[in-house]
PLY file of the C-alpha trace (Angstrom):
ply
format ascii 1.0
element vertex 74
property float x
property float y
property float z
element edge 73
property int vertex1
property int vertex2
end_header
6.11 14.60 -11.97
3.18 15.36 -9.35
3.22 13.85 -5.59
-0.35 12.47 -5.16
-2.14 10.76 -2.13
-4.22 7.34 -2.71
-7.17 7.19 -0.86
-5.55 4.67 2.34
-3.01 7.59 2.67
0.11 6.47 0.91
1.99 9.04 -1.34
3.03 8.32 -5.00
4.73 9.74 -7.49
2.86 10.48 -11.27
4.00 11.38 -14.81
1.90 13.96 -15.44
2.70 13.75 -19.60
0.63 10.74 -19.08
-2.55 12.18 -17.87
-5.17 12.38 -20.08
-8.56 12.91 -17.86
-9.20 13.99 -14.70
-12.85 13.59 -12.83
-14.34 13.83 -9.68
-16.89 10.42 -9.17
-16.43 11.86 -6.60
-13.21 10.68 -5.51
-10.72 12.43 -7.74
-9.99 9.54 -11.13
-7.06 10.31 -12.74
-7.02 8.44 -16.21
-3.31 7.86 -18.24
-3.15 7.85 -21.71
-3.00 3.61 -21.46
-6.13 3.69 -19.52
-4.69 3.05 -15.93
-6.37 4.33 -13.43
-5.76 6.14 -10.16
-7.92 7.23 -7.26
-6.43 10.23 -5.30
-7.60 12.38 -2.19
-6.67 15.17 -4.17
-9.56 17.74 -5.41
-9.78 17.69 -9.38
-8.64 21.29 -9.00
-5.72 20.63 -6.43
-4.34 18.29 -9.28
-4.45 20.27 -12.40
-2.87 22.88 -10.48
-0.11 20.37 -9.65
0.17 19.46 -13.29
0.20 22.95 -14.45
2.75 23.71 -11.87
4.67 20.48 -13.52
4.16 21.72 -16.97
5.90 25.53 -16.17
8.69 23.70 -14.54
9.71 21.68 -17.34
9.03 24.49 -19.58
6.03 23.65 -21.54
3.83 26.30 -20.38
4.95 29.91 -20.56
4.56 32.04 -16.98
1.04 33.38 -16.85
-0.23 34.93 -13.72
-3.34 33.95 -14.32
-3.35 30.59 -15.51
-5.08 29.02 -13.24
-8.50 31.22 -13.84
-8.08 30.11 -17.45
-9.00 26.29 -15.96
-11.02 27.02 -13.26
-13.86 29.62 -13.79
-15.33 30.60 -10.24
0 1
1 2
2 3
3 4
4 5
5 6
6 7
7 8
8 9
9 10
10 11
11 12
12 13
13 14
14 15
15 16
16 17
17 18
18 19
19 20
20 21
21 22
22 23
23 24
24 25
25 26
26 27
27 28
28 29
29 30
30 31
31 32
32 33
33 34
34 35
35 36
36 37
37 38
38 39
39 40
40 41
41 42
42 43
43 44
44 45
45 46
46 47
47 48
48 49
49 50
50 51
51 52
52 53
53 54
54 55
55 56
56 57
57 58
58 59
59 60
60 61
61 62
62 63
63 64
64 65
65 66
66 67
67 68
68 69
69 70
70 71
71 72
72 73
């Protein structure tokens, strides 16, 4: 689970195993795998970070120090 911000300020709650895209319009869309739709403050970066930080803690990605350059080419 990732803690997200809509865009009037109020925190929720996501199942990340339920993402399937993530895009910047450019307001960060988060799409779910039954085509829901959600509209966060967060940066497209800020929340694949969260989900990858999701994803080690429930033990479906292996500790890489480097993970995050793997996603996110500078």
């Amino acid at each position: 689970m990732v803690t997200l911000t809509r865009l009037n300020g109020k925190n929720f709650i996501l199942n990340a195993l339920y993402i399937e895209q993530i895009e910047s319009f450019p307001d960060t869309t988060i799409t779910l795998t039954n085509g829901k739709k959600f509209v966060v403050r967060e940066s497209e970066r800020d929340v694949m970070l969260s989900v990858v930080n999701f994803y080690r803690s429930i033990q479906i990605l292996g500790p890489h120090k480097h993970l995050e350059e793997d996603y996110f080419e500078e």
